[in-house]
PDB file with one MODEL, atoms N, CA, C and O in Angstrom:
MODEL        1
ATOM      1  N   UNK A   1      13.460  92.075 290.801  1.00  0.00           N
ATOM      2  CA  UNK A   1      12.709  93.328 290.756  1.00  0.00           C
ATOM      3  C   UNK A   1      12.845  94.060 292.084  1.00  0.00           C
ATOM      4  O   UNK A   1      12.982  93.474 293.158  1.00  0.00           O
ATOM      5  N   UNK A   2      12.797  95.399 291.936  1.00  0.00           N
ATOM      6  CA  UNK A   2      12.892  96.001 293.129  1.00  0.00           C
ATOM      7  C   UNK A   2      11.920  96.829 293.861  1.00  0.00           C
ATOM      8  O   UNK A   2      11.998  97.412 294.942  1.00  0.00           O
ATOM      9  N   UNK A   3      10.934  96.719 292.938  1.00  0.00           N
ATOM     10  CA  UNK A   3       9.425  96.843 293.147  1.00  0.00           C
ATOM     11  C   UNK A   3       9.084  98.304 292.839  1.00  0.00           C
ATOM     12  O   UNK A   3       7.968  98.767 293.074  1.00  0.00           O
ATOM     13  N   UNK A   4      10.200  99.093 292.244  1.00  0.00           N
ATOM     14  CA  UNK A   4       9.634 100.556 291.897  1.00  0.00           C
ATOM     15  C   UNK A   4       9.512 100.102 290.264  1.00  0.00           C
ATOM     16  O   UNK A   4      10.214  99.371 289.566  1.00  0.00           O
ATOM     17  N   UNK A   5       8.117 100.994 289.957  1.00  0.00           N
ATOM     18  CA  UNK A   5       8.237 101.067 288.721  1.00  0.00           C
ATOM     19  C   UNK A   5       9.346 102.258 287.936  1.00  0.00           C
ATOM     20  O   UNK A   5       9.974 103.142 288.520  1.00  0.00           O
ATOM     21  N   UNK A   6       9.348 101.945 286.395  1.00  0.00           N
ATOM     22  CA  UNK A   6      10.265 102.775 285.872  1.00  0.00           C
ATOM     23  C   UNK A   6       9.736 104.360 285.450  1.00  0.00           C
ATOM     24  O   UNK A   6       8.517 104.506 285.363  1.00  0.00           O
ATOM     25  N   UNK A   7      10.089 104.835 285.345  1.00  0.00           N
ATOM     26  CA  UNK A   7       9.500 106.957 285.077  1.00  0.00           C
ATOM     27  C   UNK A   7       9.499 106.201 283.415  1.00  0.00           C
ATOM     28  O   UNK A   7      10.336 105.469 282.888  1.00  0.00           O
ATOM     29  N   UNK A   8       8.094 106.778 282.865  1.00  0.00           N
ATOM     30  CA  UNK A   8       8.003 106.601 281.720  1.00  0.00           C
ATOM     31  C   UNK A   8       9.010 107.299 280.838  1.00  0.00           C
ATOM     32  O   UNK A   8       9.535 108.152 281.554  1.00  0.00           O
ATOM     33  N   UNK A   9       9.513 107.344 279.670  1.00  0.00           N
ATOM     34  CA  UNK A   9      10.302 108.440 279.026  1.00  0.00           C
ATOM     35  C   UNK A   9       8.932 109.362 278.552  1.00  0.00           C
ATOM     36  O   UNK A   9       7.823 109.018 278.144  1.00  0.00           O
ATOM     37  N   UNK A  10       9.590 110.775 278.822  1.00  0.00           N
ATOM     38  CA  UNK A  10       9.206 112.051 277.927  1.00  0.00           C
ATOM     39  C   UNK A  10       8.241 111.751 277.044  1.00  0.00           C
ATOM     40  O   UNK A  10       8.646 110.820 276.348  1.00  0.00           O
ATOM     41  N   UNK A  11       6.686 112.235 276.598  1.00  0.00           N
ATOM     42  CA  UNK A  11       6.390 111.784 275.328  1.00  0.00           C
ATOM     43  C   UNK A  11       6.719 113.215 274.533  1.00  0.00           C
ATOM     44  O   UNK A  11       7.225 114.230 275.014  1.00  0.00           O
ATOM     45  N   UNK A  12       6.436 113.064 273.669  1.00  0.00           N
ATOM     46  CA  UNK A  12       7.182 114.008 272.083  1.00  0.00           C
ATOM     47  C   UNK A  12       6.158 115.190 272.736  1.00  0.00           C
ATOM     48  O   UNK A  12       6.860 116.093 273.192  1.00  0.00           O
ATOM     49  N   UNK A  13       4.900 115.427 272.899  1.00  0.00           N
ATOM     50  CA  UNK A  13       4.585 116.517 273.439  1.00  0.00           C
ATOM     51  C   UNK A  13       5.431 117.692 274.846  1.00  0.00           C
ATOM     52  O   UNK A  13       5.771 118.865 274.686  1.00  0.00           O
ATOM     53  N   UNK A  14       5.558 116.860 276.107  1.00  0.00           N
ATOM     54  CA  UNK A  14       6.378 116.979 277.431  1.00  0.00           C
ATOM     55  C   UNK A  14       7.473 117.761 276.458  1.00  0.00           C
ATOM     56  O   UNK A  14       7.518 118.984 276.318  1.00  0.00           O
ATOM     57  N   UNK A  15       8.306 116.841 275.846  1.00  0.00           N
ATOM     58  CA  UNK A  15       9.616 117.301 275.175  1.00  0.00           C
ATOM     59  C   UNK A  15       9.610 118.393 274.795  1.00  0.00           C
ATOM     60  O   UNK A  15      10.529 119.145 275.118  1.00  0.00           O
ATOM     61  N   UNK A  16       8.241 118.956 273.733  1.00  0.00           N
ATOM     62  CA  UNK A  16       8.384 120.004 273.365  1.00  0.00           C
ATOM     63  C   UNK A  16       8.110 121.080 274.534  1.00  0.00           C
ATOM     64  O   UNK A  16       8.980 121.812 275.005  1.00  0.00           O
ATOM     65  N   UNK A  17       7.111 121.061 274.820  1.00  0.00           N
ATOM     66  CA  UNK A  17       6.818 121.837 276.163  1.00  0.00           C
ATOM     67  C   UNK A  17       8.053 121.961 277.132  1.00  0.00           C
ATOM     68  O   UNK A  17       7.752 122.934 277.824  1.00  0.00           O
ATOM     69  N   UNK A  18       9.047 121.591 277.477  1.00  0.00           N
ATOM     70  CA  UNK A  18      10.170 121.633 278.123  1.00  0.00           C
ATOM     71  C   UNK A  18      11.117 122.393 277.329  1.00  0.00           C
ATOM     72  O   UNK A  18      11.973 123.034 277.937  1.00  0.00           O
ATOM     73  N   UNK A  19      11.087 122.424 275.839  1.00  0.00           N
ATOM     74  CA  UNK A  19      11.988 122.843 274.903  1.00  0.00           C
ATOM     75  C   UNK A  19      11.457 124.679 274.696  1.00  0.00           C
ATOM     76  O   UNK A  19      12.223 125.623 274.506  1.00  0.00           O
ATOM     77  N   UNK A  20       9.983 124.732 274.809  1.00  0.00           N
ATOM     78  CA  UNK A  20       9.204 125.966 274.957  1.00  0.00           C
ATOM     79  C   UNK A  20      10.011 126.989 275.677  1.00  0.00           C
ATOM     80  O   UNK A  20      10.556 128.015 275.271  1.00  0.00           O
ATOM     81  N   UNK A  21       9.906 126.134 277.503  1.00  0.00           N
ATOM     82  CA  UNK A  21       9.755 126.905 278.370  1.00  0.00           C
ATOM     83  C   UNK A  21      11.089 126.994 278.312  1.00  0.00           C
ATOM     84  O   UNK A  21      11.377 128.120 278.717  1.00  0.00           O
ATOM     85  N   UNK A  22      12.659 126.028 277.841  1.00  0.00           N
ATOM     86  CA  UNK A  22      13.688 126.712 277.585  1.00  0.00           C
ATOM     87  C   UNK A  22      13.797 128.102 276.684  1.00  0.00           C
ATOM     88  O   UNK A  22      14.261 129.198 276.998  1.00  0.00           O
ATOM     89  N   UNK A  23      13.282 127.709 275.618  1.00  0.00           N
ATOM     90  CA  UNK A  23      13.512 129.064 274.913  1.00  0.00           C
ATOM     91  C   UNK A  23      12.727 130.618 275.552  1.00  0.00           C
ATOM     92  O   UNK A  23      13.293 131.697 275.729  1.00  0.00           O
ATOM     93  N   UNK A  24      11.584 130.350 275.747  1.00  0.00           N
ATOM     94  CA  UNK A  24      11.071 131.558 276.694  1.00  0.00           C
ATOM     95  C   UNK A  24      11.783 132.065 277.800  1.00  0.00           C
ATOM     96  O   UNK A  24      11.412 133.149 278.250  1.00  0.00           O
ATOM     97  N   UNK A  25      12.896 131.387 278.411  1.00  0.00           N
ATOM     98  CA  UNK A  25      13.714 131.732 279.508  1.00  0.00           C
ATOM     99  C   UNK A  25      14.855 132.533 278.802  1.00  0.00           C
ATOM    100  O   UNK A  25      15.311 133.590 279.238  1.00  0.00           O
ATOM    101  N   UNK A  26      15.370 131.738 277.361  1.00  0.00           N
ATOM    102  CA  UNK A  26      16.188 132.121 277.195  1.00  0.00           C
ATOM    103  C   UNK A  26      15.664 133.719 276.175  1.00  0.00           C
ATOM    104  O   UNK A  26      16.516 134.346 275.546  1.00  0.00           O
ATOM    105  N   UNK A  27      14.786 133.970 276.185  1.00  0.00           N
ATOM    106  CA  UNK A  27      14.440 134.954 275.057  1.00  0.00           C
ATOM    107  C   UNK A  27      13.903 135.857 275.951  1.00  0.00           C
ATOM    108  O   UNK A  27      13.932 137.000 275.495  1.00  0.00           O
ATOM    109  N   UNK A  28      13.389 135.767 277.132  1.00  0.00           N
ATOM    110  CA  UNK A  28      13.524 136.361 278.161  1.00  0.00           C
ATOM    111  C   UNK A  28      14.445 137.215 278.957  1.00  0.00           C
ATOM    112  O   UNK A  28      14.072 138.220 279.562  1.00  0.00           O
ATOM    113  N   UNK A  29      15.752 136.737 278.926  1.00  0.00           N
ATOM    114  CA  UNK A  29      17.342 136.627 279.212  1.00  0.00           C
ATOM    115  C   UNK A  29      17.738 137.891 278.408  1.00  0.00           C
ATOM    116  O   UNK A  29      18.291 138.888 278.872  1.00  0.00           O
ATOM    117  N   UNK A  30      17.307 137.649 276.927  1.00  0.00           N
ATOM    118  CA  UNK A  30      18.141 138.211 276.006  1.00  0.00           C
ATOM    119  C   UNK A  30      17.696 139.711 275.606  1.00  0.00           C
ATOM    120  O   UNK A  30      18.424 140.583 275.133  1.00  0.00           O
ATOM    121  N   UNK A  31      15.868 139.823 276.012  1.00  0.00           N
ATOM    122  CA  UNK A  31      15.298 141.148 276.239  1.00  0.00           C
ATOM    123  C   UNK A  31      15.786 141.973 276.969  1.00  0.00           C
ATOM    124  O   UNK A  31      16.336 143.022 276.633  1.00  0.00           O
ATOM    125  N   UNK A  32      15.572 141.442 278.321  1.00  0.00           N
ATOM    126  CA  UNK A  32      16.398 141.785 279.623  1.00  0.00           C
ATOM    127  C   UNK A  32      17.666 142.704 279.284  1.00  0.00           C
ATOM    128  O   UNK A  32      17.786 143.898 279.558  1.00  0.00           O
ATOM    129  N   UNK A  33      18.425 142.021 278.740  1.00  0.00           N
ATOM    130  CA  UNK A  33      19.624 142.357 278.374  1.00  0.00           C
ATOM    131  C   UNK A  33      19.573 143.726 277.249  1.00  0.00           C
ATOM    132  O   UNK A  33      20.060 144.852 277.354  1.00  0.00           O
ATOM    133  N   UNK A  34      18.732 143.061 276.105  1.00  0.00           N
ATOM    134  CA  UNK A  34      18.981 144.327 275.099  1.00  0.00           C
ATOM    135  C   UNK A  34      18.290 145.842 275.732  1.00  0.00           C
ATOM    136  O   UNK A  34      18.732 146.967 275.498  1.00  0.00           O
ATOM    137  N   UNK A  35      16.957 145.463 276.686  1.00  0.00           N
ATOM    138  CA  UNK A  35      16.466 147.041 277.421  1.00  0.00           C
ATOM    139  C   UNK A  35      17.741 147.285 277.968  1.00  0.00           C
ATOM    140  O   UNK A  35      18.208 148.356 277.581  1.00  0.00           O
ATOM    141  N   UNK A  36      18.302 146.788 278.571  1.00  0.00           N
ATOM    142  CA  UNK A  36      19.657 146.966 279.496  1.00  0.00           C
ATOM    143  C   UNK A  36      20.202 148.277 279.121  1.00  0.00           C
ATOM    144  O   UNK A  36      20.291 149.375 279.671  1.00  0.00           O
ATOM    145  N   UNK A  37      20.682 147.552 277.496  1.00  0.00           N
ATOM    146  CA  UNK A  37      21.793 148.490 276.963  1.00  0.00           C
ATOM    147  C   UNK A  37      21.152 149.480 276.429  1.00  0.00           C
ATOM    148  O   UNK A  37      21.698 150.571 276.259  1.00  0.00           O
ATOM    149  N   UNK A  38      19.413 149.139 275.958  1.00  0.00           N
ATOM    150  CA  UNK A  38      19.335 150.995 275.335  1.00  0.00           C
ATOM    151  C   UNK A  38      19.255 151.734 276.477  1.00  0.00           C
ATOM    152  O   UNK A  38      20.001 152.705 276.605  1.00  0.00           O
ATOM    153  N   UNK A  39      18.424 151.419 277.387  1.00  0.00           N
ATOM    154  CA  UNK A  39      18.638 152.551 278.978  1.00  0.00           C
ATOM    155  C   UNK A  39      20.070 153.024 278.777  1.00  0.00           C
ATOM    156  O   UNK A  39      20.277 154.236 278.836  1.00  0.00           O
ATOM    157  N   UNK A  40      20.940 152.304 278.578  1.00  0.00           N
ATOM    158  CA  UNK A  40      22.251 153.045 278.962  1.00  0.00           C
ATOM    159  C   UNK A  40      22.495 153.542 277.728  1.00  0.00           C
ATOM    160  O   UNK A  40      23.361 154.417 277.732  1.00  0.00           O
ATOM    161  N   UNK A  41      21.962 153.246 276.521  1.00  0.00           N
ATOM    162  CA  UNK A  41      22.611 154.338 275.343  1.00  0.00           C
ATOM    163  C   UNK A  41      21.811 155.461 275.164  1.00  0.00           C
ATOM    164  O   UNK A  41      22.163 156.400 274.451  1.00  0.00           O
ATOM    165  N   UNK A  42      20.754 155.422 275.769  1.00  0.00           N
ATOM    166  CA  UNK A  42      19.532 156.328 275.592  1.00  0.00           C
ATOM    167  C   UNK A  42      20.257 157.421 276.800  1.00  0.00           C
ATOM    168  O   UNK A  42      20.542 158.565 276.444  1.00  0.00           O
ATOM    169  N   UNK A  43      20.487 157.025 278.052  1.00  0.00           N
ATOM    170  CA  UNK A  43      21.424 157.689 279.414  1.00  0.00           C
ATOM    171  C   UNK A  43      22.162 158.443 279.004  1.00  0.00           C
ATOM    172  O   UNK A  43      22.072 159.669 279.072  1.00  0.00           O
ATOM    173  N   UNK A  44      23.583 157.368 278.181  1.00  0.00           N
ATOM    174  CA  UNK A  44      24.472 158.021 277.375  1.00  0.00           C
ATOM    175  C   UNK A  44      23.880 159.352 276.601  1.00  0.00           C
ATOM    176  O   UNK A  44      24.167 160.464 277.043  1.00  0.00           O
ATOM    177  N   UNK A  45      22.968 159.195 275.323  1.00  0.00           N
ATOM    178  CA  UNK A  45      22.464 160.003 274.803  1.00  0.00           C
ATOM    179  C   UNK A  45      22.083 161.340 275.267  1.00  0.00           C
ATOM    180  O   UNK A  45      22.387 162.402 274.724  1.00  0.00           O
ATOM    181  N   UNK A  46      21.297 161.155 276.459  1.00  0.00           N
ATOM    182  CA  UNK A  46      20.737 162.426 277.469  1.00  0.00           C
ATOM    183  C   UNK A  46      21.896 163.250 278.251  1.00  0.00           C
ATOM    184  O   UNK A  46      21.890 164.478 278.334  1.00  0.00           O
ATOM    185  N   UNK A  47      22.708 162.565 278.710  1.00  0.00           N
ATOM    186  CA  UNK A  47      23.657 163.111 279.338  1.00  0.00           C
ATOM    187  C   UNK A  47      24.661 164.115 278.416  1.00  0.00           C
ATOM    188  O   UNK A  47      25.140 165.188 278.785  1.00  0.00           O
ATOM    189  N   UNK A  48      24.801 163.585 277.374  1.00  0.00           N
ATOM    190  CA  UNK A  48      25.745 164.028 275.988  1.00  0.00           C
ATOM    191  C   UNK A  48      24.522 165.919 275.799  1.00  0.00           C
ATOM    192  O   UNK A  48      24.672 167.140 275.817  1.00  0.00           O
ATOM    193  N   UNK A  49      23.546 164.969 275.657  1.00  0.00           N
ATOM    194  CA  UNK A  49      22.860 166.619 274.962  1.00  0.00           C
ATOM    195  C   UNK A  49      22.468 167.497 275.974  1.00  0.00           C
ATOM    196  O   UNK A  49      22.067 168.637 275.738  1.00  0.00           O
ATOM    197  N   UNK A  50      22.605 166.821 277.538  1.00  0.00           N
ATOM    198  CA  UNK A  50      22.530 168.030 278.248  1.00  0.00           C
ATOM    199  C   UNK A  50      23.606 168.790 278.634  1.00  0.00           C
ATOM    200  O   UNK A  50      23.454 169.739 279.403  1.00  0.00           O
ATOM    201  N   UNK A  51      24.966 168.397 278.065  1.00  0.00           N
ATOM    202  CA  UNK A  51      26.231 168.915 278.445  1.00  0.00           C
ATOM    203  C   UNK A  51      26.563 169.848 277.407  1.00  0.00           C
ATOM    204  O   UNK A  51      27.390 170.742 277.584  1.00  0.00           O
ATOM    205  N   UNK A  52      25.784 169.623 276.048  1.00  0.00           N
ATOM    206  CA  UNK A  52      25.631 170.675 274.698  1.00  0.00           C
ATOM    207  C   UNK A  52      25.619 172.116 275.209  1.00  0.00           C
ATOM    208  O   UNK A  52      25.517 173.051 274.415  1.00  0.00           O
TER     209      UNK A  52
ENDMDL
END
């Protein structure tokens, strides 16, 4: 023995809660992204009808 104990494994709750805060990062990510592009199609848009 080497006198450390072992890190328990994950229980099924932890797991999910870790699996949460992945997806909230990643759905986070993907908002981010879609405001992104309407600013710029909405930009696009404005620029187009003020050149009308």
């Amino acid at each position: 023995m080497t006198g450390k104990e072992e890190e328990p494994e994950p229980s099924r709750l932890e797991k999910l809660q870790e699996e949460i805060e992945e997806l909230e990062e990643k759905v986070e990510g993907e908002t981010k992204e879609a405001l992104q592009k309407a600013r710029e199609r909405l930009g696009d848009y404005r620029a187009k009808e003020e050149g009308q």
